[in-house]
C-alpha positions, -999 to 999 in steps of 0.1 A, spaced: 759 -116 263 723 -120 275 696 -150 266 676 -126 240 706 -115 218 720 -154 217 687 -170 210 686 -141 182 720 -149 170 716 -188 168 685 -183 148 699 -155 122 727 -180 121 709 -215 116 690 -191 89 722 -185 69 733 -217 68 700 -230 57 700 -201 29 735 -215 19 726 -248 15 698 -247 1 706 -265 -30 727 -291 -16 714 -327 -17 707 -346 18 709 -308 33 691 -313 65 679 -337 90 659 -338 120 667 -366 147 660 -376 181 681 -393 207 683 -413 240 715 -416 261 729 -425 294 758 -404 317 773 -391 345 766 -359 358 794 -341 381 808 -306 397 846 -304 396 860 -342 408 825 -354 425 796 -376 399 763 -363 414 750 -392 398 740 -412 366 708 -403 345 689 -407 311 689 -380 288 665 -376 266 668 -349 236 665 -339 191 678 -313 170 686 -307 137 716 -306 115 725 -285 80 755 -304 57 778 -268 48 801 -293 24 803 -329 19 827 -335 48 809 -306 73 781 -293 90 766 -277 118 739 -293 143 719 -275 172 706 -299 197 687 -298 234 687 -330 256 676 -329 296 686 -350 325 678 -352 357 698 -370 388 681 -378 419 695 -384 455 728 -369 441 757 -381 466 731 -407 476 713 -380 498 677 -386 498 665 -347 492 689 -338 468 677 -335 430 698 -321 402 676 -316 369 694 -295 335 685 -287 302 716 -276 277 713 -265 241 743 -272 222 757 -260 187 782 -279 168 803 -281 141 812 -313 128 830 -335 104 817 -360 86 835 -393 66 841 -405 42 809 -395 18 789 -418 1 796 -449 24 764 -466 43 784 -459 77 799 -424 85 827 -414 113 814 -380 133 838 -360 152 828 -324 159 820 -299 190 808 -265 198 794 -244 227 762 -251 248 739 -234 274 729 -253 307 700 -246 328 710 -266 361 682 -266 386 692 -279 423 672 -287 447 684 -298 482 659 -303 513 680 -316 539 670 -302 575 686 -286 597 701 -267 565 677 -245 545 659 -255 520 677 -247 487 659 -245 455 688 -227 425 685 -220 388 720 -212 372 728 -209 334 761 -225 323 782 -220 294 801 -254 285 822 -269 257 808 -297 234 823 -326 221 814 -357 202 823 -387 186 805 -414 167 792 -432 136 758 -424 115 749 -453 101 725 -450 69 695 -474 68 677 -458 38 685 -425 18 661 -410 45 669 -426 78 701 -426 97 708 -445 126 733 -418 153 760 -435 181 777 -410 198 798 -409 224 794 -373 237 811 -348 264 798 -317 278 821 -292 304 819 -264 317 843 -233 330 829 -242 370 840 -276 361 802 -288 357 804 -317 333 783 -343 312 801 -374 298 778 -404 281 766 -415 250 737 -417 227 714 -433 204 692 -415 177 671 -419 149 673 -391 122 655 -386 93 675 -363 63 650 -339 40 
């Protein structure tokens, strides 16, 4: 399936749901997260990095939802070589489950499908300069606690896992600040 159609997909879909739940209470939220993980290929960790990253999330029932969410991370010296930068950007959509309703603290398990953009760039003479764009398709999953400060604001911890069929892989956790319409 190419970029245009899935981009086109995600959006009619993330419309839908929005339609549906339209008259729900607490139906939406917006958030933004920071986090910390490893970033690897198969059974090597190119590294440890920040991610930085938002979304937005739609409640389907009291116990489920869906979120879509982009983060970015970038790795230098991966393997400890001094020209060797690994940078990525992955949009991810989830389904998740949320309990039990109407406490102040809420358990989160859920997961989905993402895209990755991983950019590698290697300058390491006598080999060529190398400078490669690849789009990933990985699996999703998280767990964690939302944490309600207000009616409003919600406080996310997550502990999160991305990976992908060529064994490409994201495993950290996350902090985030949401804020429910």
């Amino acid at each position: 399936m190419d970029r245009s159609r899935l981009i086109s997909l995600l959006a009619l879909g993330t419309l839908l749901i929005a339609t549906s739940v339209r008259a729900q209470d607490r139906r939406g939220i917006v958030f933004g997260d920071v986090g910390y993980g490893t970033i690897g290929y198969a059974d090597s960790q190119q590294g440890r990095a920040p991610f930085i990253g938002g979304g937005i999330g739609f409640q389907l029932t009291p116990h489920f939802g869906v979120e879509a969410d982009v983060h970015t991370g970038r790795v230098a010296h991966v393997f400890g070589r001094e020209r060797h930068d690994f940078s990525e950007v992955t949009l991810t959509g989830s389904l998740v489950f949320r309990g039990p309703v109407g406490d102040k603290a809420h358990f989160i398990v859920g997961g989905g499908v993402a895209m990755q953009r991983a950019h590698t760039e290697i300058n390491e003479p006598p080999i060529p300069p190398i400078d490669r764009v690849e789009t990933l398709r990985l699996l999703h999953g998280k767990i964690g606690v939302d944490w309600d400060v207000s009616r409003r604001v919600v406080v996310r911890t997550h502990a999160v896992l991305w990976m992908g069929g060529g064994l490409d892989w994201v495993v950290g956790g996350r902090v985030g600040v949401g804020y429910r319409f």
